[in-house]
C-alpha positions as CSV (number, residue, x, y, z in Angstrom):
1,X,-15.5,65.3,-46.6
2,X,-14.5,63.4,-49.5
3,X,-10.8,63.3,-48.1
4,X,-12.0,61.8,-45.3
5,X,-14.3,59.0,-47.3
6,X,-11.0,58.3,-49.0
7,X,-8.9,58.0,-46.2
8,X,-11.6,55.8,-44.2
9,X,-12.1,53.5,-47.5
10,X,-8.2,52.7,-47.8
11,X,-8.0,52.1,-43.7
12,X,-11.4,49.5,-43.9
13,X,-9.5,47.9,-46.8
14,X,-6.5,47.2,-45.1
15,X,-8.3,46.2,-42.4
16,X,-9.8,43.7,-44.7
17,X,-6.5,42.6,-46.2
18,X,-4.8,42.1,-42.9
19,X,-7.6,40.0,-41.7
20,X,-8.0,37.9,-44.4
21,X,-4.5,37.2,-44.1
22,X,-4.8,36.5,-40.1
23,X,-7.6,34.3,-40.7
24,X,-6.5,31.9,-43.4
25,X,-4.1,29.1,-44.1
26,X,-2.9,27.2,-47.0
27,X,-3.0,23.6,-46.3
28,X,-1.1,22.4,-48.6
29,X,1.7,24.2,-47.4
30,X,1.3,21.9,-44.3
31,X,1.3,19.2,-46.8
32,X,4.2,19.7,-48.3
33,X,6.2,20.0,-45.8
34,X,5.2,17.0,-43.9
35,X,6.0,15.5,-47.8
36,X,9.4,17.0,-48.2
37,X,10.3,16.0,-44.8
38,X,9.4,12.4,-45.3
39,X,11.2,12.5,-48.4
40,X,14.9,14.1,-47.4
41,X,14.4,11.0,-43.9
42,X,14.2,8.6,-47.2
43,X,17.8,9.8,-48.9
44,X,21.0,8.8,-48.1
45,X,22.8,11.1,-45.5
46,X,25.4,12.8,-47.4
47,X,22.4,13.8,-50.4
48,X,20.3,15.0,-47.7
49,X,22.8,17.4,-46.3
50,X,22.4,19.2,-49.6
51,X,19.2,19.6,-50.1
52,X,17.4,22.7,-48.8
53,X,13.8,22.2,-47.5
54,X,12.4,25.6,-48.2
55,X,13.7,25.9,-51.6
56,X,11.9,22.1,-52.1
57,X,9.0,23.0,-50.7
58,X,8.7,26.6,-52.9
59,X,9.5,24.6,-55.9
60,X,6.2,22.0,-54.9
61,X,4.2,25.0,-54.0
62,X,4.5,26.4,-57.1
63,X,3.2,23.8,-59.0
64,X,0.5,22.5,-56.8
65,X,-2.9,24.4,-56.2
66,X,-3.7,25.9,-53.1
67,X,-6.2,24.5,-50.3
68,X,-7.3,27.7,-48.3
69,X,-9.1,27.1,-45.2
70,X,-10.9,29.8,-42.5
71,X,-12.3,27.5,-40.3
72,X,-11.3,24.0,-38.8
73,X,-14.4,22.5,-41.0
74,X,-12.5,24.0,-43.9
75,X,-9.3,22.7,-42.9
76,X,-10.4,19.3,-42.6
77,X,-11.9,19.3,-45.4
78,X,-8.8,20.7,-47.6
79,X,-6.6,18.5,-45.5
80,X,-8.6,14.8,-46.7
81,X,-8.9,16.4,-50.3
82,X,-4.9,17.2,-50.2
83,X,-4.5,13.4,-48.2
84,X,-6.2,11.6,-50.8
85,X,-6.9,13.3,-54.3
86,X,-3.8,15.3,-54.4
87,X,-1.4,13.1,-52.7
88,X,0.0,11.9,-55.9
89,X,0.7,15.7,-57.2
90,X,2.0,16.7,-53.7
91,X,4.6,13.5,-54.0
92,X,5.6,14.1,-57.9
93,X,5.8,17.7,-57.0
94,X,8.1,17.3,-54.0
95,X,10.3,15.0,-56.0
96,X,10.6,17.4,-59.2
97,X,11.8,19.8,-56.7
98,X,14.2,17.7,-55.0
99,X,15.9,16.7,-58.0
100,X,15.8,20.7,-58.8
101,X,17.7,21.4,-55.9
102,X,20.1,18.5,-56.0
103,X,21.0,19.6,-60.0
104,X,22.8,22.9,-58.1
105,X,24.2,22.1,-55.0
106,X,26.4,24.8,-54.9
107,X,24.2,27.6,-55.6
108,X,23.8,30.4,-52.7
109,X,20.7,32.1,-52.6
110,X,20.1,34.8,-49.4
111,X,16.8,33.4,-47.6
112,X,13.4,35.8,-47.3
113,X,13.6,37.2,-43.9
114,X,10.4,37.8,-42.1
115,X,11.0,40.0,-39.1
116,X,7.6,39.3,-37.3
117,X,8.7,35.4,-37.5
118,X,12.3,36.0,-35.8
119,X,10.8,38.2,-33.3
120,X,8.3,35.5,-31.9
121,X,11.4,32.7,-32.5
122,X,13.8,35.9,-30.4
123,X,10.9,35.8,-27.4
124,X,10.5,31.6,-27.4
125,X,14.1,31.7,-27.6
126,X,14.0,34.3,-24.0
127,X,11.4,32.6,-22.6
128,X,13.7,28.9,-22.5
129,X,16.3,30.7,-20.6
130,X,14.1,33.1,-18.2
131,X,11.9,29.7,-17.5
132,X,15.0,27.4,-17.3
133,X,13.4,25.4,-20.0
134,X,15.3,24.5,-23.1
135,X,12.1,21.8,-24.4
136,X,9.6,24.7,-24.7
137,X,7.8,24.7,-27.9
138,X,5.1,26.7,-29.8
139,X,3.3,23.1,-29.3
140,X,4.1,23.2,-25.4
141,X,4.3,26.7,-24.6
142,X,0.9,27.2,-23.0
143,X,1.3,24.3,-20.7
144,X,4.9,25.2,-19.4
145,X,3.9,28.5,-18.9
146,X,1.0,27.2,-16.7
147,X,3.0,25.4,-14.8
148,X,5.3,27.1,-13.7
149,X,3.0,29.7,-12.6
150,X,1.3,26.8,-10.4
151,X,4.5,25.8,-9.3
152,X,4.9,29.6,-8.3
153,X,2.4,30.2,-6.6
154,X,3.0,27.2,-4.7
155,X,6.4,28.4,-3.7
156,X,8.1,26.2,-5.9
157,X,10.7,28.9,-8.2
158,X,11.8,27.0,-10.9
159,X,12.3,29.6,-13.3
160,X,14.9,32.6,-13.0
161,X,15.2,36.2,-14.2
162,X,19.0,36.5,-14.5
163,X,18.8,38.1,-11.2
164,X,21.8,37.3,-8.1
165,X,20.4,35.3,-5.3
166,X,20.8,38.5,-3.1
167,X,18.8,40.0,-5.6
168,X,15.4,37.5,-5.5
169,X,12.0,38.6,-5.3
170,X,10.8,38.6,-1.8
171,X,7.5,36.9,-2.1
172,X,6.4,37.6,1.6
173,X,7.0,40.8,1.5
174,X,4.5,40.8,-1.9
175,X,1.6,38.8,-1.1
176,X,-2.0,39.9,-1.9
């Protein structure tokens, strides 16, 4: 029995730890980036070109607190407090790390990979070419995916499997 208890303990507590990680954001990592974005639009072309975001925005994000939110009350909240109280940090920050970056311009780091990230980018990435689609978006996706199953139904195929026209779906033969 108590192997059991054991074995049930560690599953709740993942279970915990993968929720709590589902369910919360760090806002200021949204703020930074929107910071270091503004910032590289403000440099010169050619000083741009060697600056890497990500390694900016670790650099900021490593010296700034962290504004964890659950719920859209709690991001709005942490998003006016990292607006307004923290702006200043979030700016120095941002340009500590830019001038951190720019000091070694020639350094080659491998990036983190995240496989769970480049498989949702892999499936956006299908979903452009099976919908015919290149502006499709996280932002978008829902309402280009609803349309063209309106258009669809409608008899209007805008959207193609990779399949030879001798090869289409037969609709008529299909319909419920």
């Amino acid at each position: 029995m108590s192997n059991f208890n054991s074995s049930f303990n560690v599953t709740v507590q993942a279970h915990k730890e993968h929720s709590f990680i589902k369910n919360s954001r760090n806002v200021m990592e949204m703020l930074v980036v929107e910071e270091v974005e503004k910032q590289i639009q403000s440099l010169p072309l050619k000083t741009a070109n060697y600056i890497k975001a990500s390694e900016v925005v670790a650099y900021a994000l490593n010296r700034l607190p962290s504004l964890y939110a659950t719920s859209k009350r709690g991001w709005q909240r942490q998003w006016h407090h990292g607006k307004t109280e923290l702006y200043q940090q979030i700016s120095t920050a941002v340009r500590q790390g830019m001038a951190a970056v720019q000091r070694d311009p020639l350094r080659i780091n491998e990036p983190l990979n995240f496989p769970e990230d480049q498989a949702a980018q892999t499936a956006l990435e299908g979903l452009k070419v099976l919908l015919q689609r290149e502006d499709i978006s996280w932002d978008n996706l829902n309402n280009v995916v609803e349309q063209t199953l309106l258009n669809t139904l409608k008899g209007n195929i805008t959207w193609s499997n990779g399949r030879s026209d001798n090869q289409k779906f037969d609709w008529e033969k299909h319909r419920q």
